[in-house]
N, C-alpha and C positions, 0 to 999 in steps of 0.2 A: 377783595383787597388782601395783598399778603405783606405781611408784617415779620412773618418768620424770622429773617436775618437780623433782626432785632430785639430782643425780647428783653436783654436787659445792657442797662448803659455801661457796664465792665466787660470789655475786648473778651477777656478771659473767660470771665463766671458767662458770656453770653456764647461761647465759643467750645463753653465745655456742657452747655445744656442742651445746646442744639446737637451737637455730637451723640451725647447720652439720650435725647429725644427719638433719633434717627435708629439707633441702633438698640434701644427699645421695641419700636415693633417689628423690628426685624426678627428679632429673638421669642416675643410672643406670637408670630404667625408662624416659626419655626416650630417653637414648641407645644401650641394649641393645635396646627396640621398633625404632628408627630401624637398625640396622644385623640386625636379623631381617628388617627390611621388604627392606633392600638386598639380604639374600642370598640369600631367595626370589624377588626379583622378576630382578632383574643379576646372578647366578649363571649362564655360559654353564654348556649340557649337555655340554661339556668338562672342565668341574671335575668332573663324578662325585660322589663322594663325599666327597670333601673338605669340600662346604657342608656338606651333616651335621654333620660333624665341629663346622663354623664354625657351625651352629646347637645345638647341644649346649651349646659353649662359652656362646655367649652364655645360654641357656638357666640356665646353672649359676649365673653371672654375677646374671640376676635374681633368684633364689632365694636365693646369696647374700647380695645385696645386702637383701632383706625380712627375712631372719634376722637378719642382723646390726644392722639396725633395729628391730627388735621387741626383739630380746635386750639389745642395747647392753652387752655385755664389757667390762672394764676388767682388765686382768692389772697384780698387781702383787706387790713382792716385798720383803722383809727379811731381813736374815740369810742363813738356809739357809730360807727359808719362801716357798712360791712359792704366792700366793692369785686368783683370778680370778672374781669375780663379776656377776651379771645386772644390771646397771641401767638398764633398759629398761621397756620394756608388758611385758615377758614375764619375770619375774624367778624365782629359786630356781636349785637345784644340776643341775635337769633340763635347764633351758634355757641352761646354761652348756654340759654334756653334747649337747646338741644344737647349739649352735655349734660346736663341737669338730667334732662329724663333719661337719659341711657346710664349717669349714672346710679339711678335709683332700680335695673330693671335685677343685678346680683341677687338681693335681697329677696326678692318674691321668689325669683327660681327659687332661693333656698329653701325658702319655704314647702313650695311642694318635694325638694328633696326631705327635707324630713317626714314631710306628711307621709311619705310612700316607704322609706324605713320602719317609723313608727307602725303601719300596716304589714308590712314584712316580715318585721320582730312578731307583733300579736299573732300574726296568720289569720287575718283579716279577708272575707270574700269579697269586701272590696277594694282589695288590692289590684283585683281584675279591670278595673275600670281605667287605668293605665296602659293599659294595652288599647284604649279607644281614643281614635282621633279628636272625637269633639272633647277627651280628657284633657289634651294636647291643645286643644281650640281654648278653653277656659282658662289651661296657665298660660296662652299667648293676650288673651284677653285682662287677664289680673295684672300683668305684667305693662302692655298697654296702657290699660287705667291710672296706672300708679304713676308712669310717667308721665301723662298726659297731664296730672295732678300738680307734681313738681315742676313739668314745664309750665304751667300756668301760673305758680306761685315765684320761679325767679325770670318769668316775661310781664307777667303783667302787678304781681303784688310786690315786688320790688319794681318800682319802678323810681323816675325820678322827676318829680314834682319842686316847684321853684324853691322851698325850705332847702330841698336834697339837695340841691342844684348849690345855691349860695355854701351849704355846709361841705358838698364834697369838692368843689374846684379849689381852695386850698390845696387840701389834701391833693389831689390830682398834681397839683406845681410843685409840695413841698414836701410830699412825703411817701408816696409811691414807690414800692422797690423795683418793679418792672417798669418798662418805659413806659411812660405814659401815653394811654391813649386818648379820642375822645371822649367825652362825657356820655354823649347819645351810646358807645358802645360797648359801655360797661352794663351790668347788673349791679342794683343799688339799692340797700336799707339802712333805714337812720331811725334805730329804734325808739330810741327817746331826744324830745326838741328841746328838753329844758337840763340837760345832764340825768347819769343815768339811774332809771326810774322813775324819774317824773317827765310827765307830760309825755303819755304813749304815743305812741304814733302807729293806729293798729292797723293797718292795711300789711308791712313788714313782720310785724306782731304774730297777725294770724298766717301767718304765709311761715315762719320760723317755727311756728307750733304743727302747722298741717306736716311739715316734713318731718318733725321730730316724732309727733306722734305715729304717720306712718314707719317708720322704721322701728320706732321703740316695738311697735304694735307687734311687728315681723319676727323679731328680735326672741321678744318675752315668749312667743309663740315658737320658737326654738330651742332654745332653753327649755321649756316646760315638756317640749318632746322627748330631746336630749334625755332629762332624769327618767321619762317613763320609759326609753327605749334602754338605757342601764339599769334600771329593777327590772324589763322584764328579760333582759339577755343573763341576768345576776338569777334569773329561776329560772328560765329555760335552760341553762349551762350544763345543769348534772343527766340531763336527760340527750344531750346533742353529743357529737363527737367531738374530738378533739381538731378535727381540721377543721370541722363547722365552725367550730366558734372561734377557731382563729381566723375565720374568714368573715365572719359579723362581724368582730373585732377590726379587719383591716375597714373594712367600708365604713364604718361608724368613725375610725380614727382619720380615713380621707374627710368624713361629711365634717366632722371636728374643724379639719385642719381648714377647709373650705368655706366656713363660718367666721374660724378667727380670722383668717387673712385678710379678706377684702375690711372686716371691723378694722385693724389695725396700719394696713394699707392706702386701703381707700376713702374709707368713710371717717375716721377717727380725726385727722388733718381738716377736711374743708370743714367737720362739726366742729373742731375748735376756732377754725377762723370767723365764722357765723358766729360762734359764741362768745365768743371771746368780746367782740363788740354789743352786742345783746347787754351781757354783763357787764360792761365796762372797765374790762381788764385791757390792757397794750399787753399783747401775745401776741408774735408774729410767727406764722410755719410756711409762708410760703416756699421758703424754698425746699422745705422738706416734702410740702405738696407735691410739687413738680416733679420730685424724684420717686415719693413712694407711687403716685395714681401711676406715673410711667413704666413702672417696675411690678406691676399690680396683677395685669392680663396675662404674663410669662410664669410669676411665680405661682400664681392660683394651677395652670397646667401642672407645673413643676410636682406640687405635692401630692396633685392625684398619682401622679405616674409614679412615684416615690412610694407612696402607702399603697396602692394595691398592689402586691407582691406580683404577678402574672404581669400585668403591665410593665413593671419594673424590668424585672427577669428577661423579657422579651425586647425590650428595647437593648438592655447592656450584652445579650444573647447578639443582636445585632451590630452594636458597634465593638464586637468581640472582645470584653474585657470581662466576662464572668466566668465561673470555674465553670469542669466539665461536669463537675455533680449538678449543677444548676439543672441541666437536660433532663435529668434523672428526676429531680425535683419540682419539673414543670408536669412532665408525663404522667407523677403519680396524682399531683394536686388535680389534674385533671381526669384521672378516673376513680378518684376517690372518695370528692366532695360530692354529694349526688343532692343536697338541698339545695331550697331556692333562695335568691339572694334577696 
């Protein structure tokens, strides 16, 4: 069923999303192609495994960015009623369900990007274990899992049950900002039956906690690398050279940037729309939704290629707007720096 041409009841605001939709992933298969090209081709065989990592990333990036163009999500919320439906080329409860797990998979990759800095920084021997497929096999598998996890919690624990059913078809006639679809092909939780905090309703309960906690879980587990990989690059410093550590410094300030972004892009928006109902606050972001998760998969590219200096360099080297000292500046970085990333 496509539904596309319509997404919301204003000629305009439906006229300038879809425009902005379109030309969304054009810009992130632009930009995700263009920094795959850089880090196969200007990836020194100093970096190790690290590119991997950096082609993963981007890899998820475009896959992302095609799902959530096809699917076109809109989370929205009233009361204690938290609804999110497909309107996209690809509509119904499945394809909701399948946004969910693709967009839970950023977060794990993350994860092992820090895990494999934090062993980089130490000088860790097993740091080596990145370089093995079945390393490769277990983050395709953790990643797997996690989704498989969240699509079971907004397929089958959000579901809608005759309470949900009586309480969201209102809402459905009279207060939906997107067009309304039908009932059956929304994703649906009604946290509390009696206003809210009383009278749980835990099937939505546990399913709003399973995603929080996995991500908190991700998250806290970043963060805590984060500080150990800055105490130990703040003592390894006096002993490294001055290009080394300006170059642990670029890749820690890419992993940084590629942490907060999709937090403040991606994930920050639909956690408030989810919670917002939970709590029984009226906050609405759909329509900030729609633009940041769209704007999400181009700009995550974006600040890699920006913070790694060689990736940068070599891209504006190409579209011929850098000085001639740049040349000068790429050739010595690259017989200069002799550690491993």
């Amino acid at each position: 069923m496509l539904t596309h041409a319509s997404i919301f009841d204003s000629p305009a605001k439906n006229t300038f999303y879809i425009i902005y939709h379109h030309v969304s992933i054009v810009i992130s298969l632009i930009v995700n192609a263009t920094l795959i090209t850089l880090i196969l081709k200007y990836s020194r065989k100093e970096m190790g495994a690290y590119r991997y990592l950096l082609l993963t990333f981007a890899s998820f990036d475009i896959y992302y960015g095609i799902v959530h163009f096809l699917v076109m999500p809109i989370p929205e919320g009233w009361g204690n009623a938290f609804l999110m439906g497909a309107h996209g080329y690809v509509t119904g409860k499945l394809a909701v369900s399948w946004f969910a797990a693709v967009h839970s998979h950023s977060f794990i990759v993350l994860v092992f990007h820090f895990l494999y800095r934090l062993l980089a920084v130490r000088g860790s021997y097993y740091i080596q274990y990145f370089k093995k497929f079945w390393c490769f096999q277990a983050q395709m598998m953790c990643v797997a899992a996690v989704g498989a996890v969240w699509f079971c919690v907004i397929h089958y624990l959000y579901d809608a049950d005759k309470f949900v059913t009586d309480y969201v078809e209102p809402i459905l006639k009279n207060h939906t900002i997107a067009s309304s679809l039908p009932l059956e092909d929304y994703t649906t939780a009604v946290f509390w039956s009696n206003g809210t905090f009383s009278g749980p309703r835990w099937k939505p309960i546990c399913g709003f906690f399973i995603m929080s906690v996995t991500m908190c879980s991700a998250y806290g587990f970043m963060i805590f690398a984060a500080h150990k990989i800055r105490r130990l690059m703040m003592t390894a410093s006096a002993s490294l050279s001055k290009k080394t550590v300006s170059l642990q410094k670029q890749l820690m300030l890419a992993l940084m940037y590629q942490t907060i972004l999709p937090l403040v892009t991606a994930y920050s928006p639909p956690l408030i729309a989810v919670s917002a109902p939970f709590f029984g606050i009226s906050l609405s972001v759909t329509n900030l939704t729609s633009i940041l998760c769209g704007a999400h998969p181009w700009l995550d590219g974006c600040v890699i290629i920006w913070a790694i200096t060689e990736y940068r360099m070599h891209l504006l080297h190409f579209l011929r707007i850098r000085k001639k000292s740049d040349t000068v500046e790429i050739i010595s970085s690259k017989n200069s720096i002799n550690s491993k990333y």
